[in-house]
C-alpha positions as CSV (number, residue, x, y, z in Angstrom):
1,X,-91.9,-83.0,-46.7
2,X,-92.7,-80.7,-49.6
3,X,-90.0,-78.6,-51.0
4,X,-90.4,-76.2,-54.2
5,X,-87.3,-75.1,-56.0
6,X,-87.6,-72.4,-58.8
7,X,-91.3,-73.1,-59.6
8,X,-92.3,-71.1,-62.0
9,X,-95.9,-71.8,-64.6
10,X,-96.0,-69.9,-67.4
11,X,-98.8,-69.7,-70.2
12,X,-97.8,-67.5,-73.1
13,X,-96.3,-64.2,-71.9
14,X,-98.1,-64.8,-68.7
15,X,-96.2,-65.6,-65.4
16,X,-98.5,-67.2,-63.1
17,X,-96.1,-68.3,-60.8
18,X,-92.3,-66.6,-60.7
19,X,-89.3,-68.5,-59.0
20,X,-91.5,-69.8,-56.3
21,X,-89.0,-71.2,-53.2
22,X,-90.4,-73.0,-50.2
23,X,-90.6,-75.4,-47.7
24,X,-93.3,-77.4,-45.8
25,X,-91.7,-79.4,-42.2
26,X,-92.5,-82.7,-41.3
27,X,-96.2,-82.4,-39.1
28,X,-96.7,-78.2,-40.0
29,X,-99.7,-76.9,-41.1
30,X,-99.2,-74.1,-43.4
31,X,-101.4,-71.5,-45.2
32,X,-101.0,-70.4,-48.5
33,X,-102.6,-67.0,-49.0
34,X,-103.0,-64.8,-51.5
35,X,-106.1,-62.7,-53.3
36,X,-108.1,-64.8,-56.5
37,X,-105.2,-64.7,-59.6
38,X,-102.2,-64.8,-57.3
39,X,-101.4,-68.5,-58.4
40,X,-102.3,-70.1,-55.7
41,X,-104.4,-73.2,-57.2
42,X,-101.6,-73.2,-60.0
43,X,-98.9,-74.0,-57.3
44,X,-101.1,-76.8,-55.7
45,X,-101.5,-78.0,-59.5
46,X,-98.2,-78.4,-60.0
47,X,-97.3,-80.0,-56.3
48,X,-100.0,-82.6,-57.1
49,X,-98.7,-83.3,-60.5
50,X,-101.8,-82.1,-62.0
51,X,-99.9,-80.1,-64.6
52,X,-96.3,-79.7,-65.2
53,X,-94.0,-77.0,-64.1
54,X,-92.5,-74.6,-66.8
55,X,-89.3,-74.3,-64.9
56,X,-88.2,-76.1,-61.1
57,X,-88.3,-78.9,-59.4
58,X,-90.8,-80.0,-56.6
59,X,-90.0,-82.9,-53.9
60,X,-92.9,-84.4,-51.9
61,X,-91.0,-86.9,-49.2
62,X,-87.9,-86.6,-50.8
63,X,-89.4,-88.3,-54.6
64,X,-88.6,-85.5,-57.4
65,X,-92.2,-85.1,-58.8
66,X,-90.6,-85.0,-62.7
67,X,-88.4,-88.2,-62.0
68,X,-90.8,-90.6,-59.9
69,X,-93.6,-89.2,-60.4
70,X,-95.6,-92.0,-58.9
71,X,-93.8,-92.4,-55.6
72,X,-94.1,-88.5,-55.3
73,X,-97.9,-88.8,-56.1
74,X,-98.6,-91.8,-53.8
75,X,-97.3,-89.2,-50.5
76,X,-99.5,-86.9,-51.5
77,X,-103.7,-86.7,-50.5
78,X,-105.4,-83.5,-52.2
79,X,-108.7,-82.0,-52.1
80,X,-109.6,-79.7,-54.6
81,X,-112.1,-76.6,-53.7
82,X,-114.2,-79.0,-55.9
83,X,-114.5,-82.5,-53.5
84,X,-114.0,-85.1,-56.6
85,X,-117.4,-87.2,-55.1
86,X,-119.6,-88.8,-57.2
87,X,-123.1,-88.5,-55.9
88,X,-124.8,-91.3,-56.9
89,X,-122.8,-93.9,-54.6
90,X,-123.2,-93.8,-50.8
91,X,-120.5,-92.7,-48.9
92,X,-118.9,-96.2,-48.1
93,X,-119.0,-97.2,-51.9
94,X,-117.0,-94.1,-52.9
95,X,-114.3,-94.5,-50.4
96,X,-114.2,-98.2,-51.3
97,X,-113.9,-97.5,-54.7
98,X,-110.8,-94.7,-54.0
99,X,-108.6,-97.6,-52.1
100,X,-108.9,-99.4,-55.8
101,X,-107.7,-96.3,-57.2
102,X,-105.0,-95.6,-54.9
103,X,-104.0,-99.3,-55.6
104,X,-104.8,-100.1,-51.8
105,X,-104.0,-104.1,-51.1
106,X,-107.7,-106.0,-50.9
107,X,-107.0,-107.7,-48.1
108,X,-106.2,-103.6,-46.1
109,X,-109.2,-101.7,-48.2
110,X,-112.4,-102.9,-45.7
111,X,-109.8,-101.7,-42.8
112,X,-108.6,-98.8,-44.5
113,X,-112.5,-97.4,-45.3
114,X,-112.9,-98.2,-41.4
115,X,-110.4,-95.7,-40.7
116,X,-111.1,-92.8,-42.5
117,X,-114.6,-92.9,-41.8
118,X,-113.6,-92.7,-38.2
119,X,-110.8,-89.8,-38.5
120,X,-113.1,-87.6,-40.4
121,X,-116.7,-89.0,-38.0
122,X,-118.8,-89.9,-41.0
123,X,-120.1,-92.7,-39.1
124,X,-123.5,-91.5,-39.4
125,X,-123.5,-91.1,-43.0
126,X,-121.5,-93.9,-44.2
127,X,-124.6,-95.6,-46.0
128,X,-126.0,-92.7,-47.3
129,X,-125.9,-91.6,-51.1
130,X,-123.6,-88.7,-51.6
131,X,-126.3,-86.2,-53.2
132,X,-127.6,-86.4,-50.0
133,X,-125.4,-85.0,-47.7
134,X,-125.0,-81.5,-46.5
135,X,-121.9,-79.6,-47.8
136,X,-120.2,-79.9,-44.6
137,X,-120.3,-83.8,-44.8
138,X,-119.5,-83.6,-48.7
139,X,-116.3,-82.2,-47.9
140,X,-115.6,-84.5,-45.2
141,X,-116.2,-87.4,-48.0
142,X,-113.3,-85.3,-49.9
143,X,-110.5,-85.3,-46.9
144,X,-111.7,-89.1,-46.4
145,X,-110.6,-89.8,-49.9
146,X,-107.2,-87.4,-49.5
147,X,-106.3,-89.5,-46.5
148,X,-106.8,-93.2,-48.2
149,X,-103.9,-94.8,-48.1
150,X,-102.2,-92.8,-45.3
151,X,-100.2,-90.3,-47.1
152,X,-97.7,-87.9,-45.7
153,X,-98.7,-84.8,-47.2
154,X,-102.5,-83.4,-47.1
155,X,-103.2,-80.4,-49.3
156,X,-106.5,-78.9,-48.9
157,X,-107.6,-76.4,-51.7
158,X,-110.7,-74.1,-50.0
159,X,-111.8,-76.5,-47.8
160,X,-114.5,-74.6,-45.9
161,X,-115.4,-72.4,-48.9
162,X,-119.9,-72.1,-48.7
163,X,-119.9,-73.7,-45.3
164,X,-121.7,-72.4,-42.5
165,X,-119.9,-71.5,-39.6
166,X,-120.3,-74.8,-37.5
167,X,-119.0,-76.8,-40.3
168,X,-116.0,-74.3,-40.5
169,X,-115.3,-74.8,-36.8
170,X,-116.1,-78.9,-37.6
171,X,-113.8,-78.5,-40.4
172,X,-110.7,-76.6,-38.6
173,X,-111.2,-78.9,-35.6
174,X,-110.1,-81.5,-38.1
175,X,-107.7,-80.0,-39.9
176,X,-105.8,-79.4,-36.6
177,X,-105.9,-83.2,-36.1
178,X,-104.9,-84.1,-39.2
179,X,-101.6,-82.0,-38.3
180,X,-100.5,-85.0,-35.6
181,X,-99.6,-87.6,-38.5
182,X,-99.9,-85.3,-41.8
183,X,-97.9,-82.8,-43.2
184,X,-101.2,-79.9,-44.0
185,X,-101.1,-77.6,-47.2
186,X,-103.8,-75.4,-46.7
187,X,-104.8,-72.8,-49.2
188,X,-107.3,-70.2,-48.6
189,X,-107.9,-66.3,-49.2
190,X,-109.5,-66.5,-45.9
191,X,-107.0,-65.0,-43.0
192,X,-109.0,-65.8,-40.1
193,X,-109.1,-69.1,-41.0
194,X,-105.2,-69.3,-41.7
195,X,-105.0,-68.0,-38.4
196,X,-106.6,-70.3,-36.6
197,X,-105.7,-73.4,-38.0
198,X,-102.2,-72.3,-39.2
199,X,-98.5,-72.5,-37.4
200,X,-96.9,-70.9,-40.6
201,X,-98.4,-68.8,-43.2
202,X,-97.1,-68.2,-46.8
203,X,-98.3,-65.1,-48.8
204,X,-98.4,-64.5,-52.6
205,X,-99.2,-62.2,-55.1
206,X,-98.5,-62.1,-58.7
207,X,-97.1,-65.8,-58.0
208,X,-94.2,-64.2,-56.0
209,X,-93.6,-64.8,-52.4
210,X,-94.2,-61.7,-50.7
211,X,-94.2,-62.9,-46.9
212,X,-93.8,-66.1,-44.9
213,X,-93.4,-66.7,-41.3
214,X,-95.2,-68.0,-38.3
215,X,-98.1,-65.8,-37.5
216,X,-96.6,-64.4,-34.3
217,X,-93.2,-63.5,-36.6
218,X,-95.3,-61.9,-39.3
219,X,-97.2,-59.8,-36.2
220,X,-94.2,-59.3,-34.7
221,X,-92.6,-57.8,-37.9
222,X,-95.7,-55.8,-39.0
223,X,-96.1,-53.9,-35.3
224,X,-92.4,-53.1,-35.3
225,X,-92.1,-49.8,-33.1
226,X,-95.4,-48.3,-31.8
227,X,-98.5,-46.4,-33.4
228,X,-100.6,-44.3,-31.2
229,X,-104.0,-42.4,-31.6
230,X,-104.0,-39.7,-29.9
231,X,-107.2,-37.3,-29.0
232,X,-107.0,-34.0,-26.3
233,X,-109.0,-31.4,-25.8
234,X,-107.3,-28.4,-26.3
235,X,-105.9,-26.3,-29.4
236,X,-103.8,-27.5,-32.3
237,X,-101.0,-25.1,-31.3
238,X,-101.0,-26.0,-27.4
239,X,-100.8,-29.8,-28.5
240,X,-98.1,-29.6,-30.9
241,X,-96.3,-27.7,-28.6
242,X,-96.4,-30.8,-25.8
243,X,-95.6,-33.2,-28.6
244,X,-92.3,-31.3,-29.1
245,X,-91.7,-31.9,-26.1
246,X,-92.5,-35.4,-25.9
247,X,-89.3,-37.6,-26.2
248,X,-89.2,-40.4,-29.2
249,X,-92.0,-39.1,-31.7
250,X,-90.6,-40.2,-34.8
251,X,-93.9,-39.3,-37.3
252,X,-96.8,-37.5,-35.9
253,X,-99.5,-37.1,-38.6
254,X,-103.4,-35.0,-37.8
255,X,-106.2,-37.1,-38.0
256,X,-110.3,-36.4,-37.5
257,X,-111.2,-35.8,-33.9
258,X,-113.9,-37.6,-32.8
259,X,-115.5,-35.2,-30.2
260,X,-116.0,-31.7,-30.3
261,X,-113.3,-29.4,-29.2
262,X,-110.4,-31.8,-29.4
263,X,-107.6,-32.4,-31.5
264,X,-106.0,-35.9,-33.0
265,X,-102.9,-37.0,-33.8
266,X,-101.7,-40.5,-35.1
267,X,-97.7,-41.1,-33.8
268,X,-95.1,-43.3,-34.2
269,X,-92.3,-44.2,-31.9
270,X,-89.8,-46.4,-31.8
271,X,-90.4,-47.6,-28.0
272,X,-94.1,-47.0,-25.3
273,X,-94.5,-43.5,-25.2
274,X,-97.9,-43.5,-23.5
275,X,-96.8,-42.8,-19.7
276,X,-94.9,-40.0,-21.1
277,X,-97.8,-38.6,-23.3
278,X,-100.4,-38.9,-20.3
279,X,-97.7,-37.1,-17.5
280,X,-97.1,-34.4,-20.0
281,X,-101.1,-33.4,-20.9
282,X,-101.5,-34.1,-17.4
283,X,-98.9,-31.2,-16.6
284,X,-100.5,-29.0,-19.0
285,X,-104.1,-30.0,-17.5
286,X,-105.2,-30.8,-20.9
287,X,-107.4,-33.7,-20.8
288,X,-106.6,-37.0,-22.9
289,X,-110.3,-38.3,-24.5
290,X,-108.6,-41.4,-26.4
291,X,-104.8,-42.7,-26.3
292,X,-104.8,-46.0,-28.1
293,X,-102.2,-48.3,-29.0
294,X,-102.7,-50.2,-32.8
295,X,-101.7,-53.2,-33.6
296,X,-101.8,-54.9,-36.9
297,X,-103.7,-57.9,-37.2
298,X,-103.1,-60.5,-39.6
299,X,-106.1,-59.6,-41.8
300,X,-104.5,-55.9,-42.0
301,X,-100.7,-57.7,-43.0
302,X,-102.3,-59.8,-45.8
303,X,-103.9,-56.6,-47.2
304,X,-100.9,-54.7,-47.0
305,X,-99.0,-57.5,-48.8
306,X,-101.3,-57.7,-51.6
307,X,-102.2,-54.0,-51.9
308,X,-101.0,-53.4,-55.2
309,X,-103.6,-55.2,-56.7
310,X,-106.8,-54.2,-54.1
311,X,-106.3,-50.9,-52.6
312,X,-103.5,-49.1,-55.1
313,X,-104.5,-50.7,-58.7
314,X,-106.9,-49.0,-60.7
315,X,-110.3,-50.4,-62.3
316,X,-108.5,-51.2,-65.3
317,X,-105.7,-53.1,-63.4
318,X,-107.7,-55.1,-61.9
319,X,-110.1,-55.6,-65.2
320,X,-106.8,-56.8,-66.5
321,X,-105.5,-59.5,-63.8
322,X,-109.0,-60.8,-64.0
323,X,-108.6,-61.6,-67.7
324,X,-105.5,-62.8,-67.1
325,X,-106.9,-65.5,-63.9
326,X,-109.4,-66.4,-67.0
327,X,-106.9,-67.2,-69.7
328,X,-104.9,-69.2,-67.3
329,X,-107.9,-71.2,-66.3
330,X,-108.2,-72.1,-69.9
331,X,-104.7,-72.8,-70.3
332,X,-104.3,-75.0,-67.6
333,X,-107.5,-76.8,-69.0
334,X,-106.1,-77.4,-72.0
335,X,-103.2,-78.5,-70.9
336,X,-105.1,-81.2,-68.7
337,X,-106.9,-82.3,-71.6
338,X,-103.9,-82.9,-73.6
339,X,-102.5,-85.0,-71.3
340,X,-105.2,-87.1,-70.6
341,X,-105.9,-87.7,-74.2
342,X,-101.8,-88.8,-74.7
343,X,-102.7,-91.1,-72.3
344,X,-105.2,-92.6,-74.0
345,X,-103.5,-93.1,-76.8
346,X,-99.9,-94.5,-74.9
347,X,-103.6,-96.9,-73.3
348,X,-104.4,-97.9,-77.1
């Protein structure tokens, strides 16, 4: 349903996004991650048609966004982090007045208003003035507006960024929904929320692909071989000397005990060696205080992926990619600006 070939935004000497390739299936809901400057609201720019790509080609429902750009557009329903409301209409008006934008045929527009109010429940508030809703409903105006019109493709920038958590659990619950007759974009720096709405998740940094999979691949992947904690009471010298003798250990490294008298170790193996570590202390009658297997979760896999930038740069790296997230803001501003006033001269 989407398909990015090449994409690649640049402003100046500055690569936002770099030969970006990937796919979104028919009915998946996938998360785009990545830490604040990675490029992620660039890419949704350029899938909406917001702004232009520097370099590759983008097909929404098979419609090349640079060579029917209105067929391509019409698939598409997007929420910005931003829901594009205007507050002084009540909730009906507004979605009324979105079917005339989307070029909705009079006769369907009464129906069509019917039906996203029911997808996304805002029966209760359908009368009320926008300004007056809570942010949860406010962004459940916004997906009402994406889905006018009954596109294939949903993209959803943020969507439950300043809720509190029974709106994000309201929010999800939809989002899953959605997924039955929508293709979902959903971006978000948020991995628990990737996780739990997500079947595939996409991660970038520096506007490179740095990881994409199904959550259970990208686990899978991550937790390759095993990583134990170990913790005995004993000496360092009698429990080196078992480990020796422990087949499989392929890295043991020391770590801080956490009760008095014993000593740690963190070890790596290709295969379970936890039976053979507990028959062999056992033997010795050295007694095993903690054995612990770790697994990476998700959250750890995103951090690992993007640690260049948050756990090996230095202050003034990231001083620097924060300038740079700032002059690409303006860019992309003015670039916006310029287009809208072209076409309001090609209106005159």
């Amino acid at each position: 349903m989407i398909e990015a070939i090449g994409l690649v935004k640049q402003y100046g000497d500055h690569v936002a996004v770099d030969h970006l390739n990937f796919t979104v299936e028919k009915g998946q809901i996938l998360g785009f991650l990545g830490p604040n400057g990675a490029g992620k609201s660039t890419t949704m720019n350029m899938l909406t048609g917001y702004i232009s790509a520097t370099e590759g080609t983008i097909l929404v429902n098979g419609y090349d966004m640079l060579e029917e750009p209105e067929l391509a557009k019409k698939s598409i329903g997007y929420l910005p982090e931003q829901p594009p409301v205007y507050p002084d209409m009540t909730v009906t008006e507004y979605l009324q007045f979105v079917t005339e934008l989307k070029k909705v045929p009079r006769k369907e527009r009464e129906k069509e208003v019917e039906r996203v109010i029911e997808v996304t429940q805002l029966q209760p508030m359908r009368g009320r003035l926008i300004q007056h809703l809570s942010k949860g409903y406010r962004q459940r105006v916004g997906i009402a507006q994406a889905l006018i019109g009954n596109p294939e493709v949903i993209i959803l920038d943020e969507p439950t960024v300043g809720l509190d958590p029974k709106q994000i659990i309201e929010i999800r619950d939809l989002m899953k929904s959605l997924a039955k007759e929508h293709t979902v974009l959903l971006s978000s720096h948020i991995m628990q929320e990737i996780s739990a709405v997500c079947d595939h998740i996409m991660i970038i940094r520096h506007g490179k692909l740095v990881l994409s999979g199904t959550p259970e691949e990208l686990q899978e992947k991550a937790n390759r071989g095993e990583n134990v904690e170990l913790e005995v009471l004993g000496t360092k010298t009698q429990v080196t000397e078992i480990l020796h003798s422990v087949a499989g250990i392929s890295e043991s490294e020391e770590i801080a005990a956490e009760k008095e008298g014993g000593v740690a170790f963190r070890l790596r193996s290709a295969e379970d060696i936890r039976e053979a570590l507990f028959f062999a202390f056992a033997k010795a009658n050295l007694p095993i205080v903690k054995l612990v297997r770790n697994t990476k979760t998700l959250e750890d896999i995103f951090l690992e992926a993007t640690s260049d930038t948050w756990t090996d740069g230095t202050e003034e790296e990231v001083s620097a990619l924060a300038e740079e997230s700032e002059e690409q803001e303006t860019a992309e501003a003015e670039e916006v600006e310029k287009k809208e006033a072209s076409e309001d001269v090609g209106d005159l």
